[in-house]
N, C-alpha and C positions, 0 to 999 in steps of 0.2 A: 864336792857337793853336786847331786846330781842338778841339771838344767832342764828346767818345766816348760812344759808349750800347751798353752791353752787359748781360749777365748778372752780377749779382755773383757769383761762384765758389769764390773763396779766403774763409779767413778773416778778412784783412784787409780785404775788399773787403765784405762782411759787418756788418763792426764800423763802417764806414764808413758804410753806410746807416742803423746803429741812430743814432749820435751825430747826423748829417744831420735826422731825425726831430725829434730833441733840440733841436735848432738852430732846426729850423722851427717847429715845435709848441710849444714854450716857451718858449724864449728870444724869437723874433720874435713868437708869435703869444698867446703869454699863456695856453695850451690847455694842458686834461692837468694832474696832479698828479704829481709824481715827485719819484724821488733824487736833491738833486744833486751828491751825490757818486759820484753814478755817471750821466752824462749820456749815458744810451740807453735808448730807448723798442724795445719788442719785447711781446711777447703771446703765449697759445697755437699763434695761426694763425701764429705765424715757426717753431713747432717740430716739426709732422708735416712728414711726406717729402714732399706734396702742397705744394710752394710752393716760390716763386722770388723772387728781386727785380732789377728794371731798375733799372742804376743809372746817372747821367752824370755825367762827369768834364770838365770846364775847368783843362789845365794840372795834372792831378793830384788836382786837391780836388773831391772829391763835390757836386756841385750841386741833381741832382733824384731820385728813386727812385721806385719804385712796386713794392708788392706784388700778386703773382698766385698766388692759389689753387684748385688744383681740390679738386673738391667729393672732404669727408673725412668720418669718423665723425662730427666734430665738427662739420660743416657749413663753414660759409664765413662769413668775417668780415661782411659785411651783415648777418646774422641774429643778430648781438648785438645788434644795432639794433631791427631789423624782422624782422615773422611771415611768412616767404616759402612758407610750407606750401601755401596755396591755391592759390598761383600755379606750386608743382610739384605740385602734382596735375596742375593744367589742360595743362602740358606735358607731363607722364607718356602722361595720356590723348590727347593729339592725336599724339605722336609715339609710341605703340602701334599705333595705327593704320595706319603707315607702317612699321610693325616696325623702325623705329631707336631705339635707346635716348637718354636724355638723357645729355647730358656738360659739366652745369654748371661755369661756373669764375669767379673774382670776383676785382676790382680794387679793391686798398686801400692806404691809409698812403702817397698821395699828397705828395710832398713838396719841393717845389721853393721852395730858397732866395729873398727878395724881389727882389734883383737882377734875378733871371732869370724872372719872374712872368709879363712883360708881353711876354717872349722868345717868341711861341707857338709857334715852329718847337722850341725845346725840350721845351714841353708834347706837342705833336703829336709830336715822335720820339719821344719816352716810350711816347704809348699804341699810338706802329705797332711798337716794339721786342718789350711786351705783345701784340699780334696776335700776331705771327711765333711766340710760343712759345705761343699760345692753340693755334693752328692747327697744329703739332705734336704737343698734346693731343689735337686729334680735340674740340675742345669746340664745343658747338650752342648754348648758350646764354651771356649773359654777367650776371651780377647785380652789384650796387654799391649802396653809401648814399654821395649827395656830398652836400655841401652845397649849400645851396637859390640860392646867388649863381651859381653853377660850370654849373647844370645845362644852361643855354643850349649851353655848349661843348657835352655828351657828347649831348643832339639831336641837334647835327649827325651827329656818328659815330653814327649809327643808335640812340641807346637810347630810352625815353621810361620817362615816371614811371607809379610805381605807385600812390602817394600824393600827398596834400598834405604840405608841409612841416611836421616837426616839431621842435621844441626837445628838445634831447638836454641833459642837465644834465653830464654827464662830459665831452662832448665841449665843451659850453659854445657850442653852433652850433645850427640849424635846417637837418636834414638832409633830405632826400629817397632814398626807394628807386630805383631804375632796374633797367632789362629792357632784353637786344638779342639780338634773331638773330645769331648769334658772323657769320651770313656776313653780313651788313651792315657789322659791324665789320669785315671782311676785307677787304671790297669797298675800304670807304674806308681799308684801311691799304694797299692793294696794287694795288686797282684802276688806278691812272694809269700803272704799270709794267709788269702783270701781261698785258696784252698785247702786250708785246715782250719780255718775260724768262720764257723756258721756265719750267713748272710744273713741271720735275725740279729747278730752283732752288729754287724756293719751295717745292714738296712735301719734299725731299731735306735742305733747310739754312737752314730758317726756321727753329727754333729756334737755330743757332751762326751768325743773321745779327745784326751790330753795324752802328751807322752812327754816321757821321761829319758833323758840322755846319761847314761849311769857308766861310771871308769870303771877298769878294773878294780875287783876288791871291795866296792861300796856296795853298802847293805841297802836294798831297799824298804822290806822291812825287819822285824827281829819277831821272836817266838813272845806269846803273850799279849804283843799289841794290839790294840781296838784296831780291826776290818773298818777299813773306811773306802778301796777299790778292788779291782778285777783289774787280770792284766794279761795281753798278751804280747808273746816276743816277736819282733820284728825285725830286728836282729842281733845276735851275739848269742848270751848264754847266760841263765839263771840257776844258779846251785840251790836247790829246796833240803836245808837241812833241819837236823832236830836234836836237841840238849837231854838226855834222860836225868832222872832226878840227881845223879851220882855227877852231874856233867860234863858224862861223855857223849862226843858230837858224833850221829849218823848221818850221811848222805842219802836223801830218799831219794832224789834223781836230779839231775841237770836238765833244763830244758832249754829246747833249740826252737829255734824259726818258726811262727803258728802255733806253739802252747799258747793256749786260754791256763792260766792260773790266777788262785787268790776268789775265786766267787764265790767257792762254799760256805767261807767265812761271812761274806760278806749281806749272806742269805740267812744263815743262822744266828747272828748276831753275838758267836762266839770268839773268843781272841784268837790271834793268828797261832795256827798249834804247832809254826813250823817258821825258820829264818831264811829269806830267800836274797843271794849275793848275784852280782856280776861278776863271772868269771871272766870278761873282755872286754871292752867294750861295750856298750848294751843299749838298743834301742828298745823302748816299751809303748804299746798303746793303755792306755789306763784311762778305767770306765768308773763313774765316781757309782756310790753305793745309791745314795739317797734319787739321782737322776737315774738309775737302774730299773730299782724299786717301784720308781710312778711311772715306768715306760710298761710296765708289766701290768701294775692296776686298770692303766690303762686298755691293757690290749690282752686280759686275762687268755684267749683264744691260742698267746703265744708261750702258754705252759707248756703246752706237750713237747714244744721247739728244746725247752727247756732243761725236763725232765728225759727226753731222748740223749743231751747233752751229758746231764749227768749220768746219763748207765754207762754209755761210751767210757766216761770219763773213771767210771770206776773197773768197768774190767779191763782198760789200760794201765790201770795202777796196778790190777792183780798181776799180770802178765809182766810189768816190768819187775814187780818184786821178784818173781817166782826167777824170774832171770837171775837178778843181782843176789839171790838169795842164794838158791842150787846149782847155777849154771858154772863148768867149766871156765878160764879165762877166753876161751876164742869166743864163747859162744858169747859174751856177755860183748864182746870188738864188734861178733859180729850182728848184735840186735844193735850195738849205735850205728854201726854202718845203713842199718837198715831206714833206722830213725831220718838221717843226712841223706839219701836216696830220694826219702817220702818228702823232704824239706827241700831240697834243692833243686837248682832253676837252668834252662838253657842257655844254653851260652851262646851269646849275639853273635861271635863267629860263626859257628859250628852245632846250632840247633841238637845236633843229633846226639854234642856232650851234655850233659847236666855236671854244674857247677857247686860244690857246699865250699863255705869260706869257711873252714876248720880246716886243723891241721894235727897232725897225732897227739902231739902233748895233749890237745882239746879232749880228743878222743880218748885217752888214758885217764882224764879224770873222771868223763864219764864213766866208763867202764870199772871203773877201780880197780885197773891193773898197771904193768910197769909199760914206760914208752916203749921200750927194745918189745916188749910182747906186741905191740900195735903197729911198730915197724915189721916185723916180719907179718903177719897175718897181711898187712898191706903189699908185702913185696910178692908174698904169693900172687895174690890177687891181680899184682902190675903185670907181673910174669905169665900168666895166662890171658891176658888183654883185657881186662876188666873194667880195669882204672888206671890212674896217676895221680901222683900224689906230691906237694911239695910241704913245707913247714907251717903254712899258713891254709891249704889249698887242699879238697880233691875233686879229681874232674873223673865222673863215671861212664866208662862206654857202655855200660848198658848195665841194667838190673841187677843190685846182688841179687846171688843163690847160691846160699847157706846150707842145702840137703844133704850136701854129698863134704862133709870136712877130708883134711887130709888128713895122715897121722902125725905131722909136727904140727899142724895147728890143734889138733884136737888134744895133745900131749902138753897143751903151755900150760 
């Protein structure tokens, strides 16, 4: 079953995070002094109107959460910890300068059950679900205390430390402050998407965007069903197929890294005309219909964003068919290779490679041809210096170009 990440919103969903907390923090981890006749953990910073919580769900039961606070009277849960005064000075004063004001916001009461610890795509959708309603705040800066084990992760996403690690007696850990440029964190929550998915998406409906964590093989949804969101991939792969009355199955395409699918439906208010699978692993962002709809009434001006979308969107459909339909087998390897070029991202070694996390099987079902055909088209390709390629992997030295085939690839 796929694992939901959104906003807690209701009451119950709410209560859900506090007990989660309770679960984590005490019961598994031995942390915290509390009731436990009342098994939920909450604080100050859960009770100003400056605060939210990401929460995930497996199957109904709450698994990880995380608290986000913009900055209040009462400051922001890190500074129970640590003296962040200097360090807003120092950004006062550089971003006076620029005549932008600061718009501090902080992430806390981290809390993902043991099960799912070692899970990182759950950790990692937590803190891009965090982004997305960072980045609706308009916030520039992001502050945190993690613990001193943790802080390798949040490096990566852009933060670094303020301190050396210190022994907290309440918390019963050795914590660390952190510091990030909010656009750092944004880069790396949206970056790999964010160049194929219009910025009226992600301006417009980053804070009522959810995402979905989907296994191999699981349907997200089936042909027929009532449109209820939009969806774009963020990583892995979605087979879009289709049942003819007789019910035999076509593949209309597979989509990779940055497809926007699912909004047509969800504009016209007709059923899904098509079944769309994870073929991998699959991360999704998903934009509810009804919070769609009123961001538009809203902001009628952002039609034309819209209907530009959709032309785009239908003469890549023409173009792909025309492919899958009359193309030769290379030539159909080689419009996914093109696809994976346009999708794929630099590699923190070597800048100058770009990286797709596919590997030929992948590519064969896209293509709807045999692997041995997508291994050799590949070995050419490595053989001329193009790429490399391993089972799961390709890494591109520079651009396909398709102009010129050879006679064994043009012959498969």
């Amino acid at each position: 079953m796929a694992i939901l990440l959104k906003l807690a919103r209701s009451a119950q969903e709410l209560d859900d995070v506090f007990r989660l907390r309770y679960d984590v923090f005490v019961s598994e981890r031995g942390k915290f002094i509390t009731d436990p006749d009342n098994p939920r953990i909450a604080d100050q910073f859960d009770a100003v109107p400056e605060v939210a919580n990401v929460v995930a769900y497996d199957g109904g039961r709450a698994v990880a959460s995380m608290r986000v606070n913009r900055d209040s009277s009462i400051g922001l849960p890190a500074e129970a910890y640590f003296d962040f005064s200097r360090v807003r000075e120092q950004l006062h004063q550089e971003r006076a300068r620029s005549g932008r004001p600061v718009k501090l916001v902080g992430g806390s009461m981290l809390a993902i059950r043991n099960e799912y610890r070692n899970r990182r795509n759950v950790i990692l959708a937590l803190f891009k679900e965090a982004a997305g309603l960072m980045h609706s705040w308009g916030a520039t800066h992001v502050v945190g205390s993690v613990r001193a084990d943790t802080l390798g992760l949040y490096e990566k996403i852009g933060f670094q430390a303020l301190e050396k690690p210190r022994y907290n007696e309440v918390i019963g850990d050795h914590l660390v402050p952190i510091l990030a440029p909010f656009e750092r964190v944004f880069e790396w929550a949206f970056g790999n998407i964010g160049g194929r998915v219009s910025h009226f998406w992600l301006d417009k409906f980053s804070p009522d965007f959810e995402r979905l964590l989907l296994s191999p093989g699981e349907v997200l949804f089936r042909q027929g069903e009532v449109a209820r969101h939009a969806y774009a991939v963020d990583e892995g792969w979605i087979s879009i197929s289709r049942k003819d009355p007789e019910g035999n199955e076509m593949v209309l395409a597979n989509l990779s890294r940055g497809a926007l699918f699912g909004e047509v439906a969800i504009f016209d208010g007709e059923r899904r005309s098509a079944t769309a699978t994870a073929l991998v692993n699959t991360e999704l962002v998903s934009i509810d219909r009804q919070r769609l709809l009123e961001t538009v009434r809203r902001n009628p001006d952002k039609l034309d964003q819209l209907l530009a979308h959709f032309a785009r969107r239908i003469r890549q459909t023409d173009d792909l068919a025309m492919v899958l339909a009359f193309a030769p087998r290379a030539r159909r390897v080689e419009k996914v290779l093109e696809e994976l070029w346009e999708c794929s991202v630099p590699d923190r070694k070597d800048p100058g490679v770009r990286v797709a996390r596919v590997g030929p099987k992948q590519i064969a079902k896209k293509a709807r041809v045999q692997e041995a055909d997508v291994r050799s088209i590949l070995e050419m390709r490595k053989a001329r210096g193009c790429l490399n390629y391993g089972d799961r992997i390709i890494r591109f030295y520079r651009e396909p170009d398709f102009e010129i085939s050879t006679p064994s690839a043009a012959s498969l």
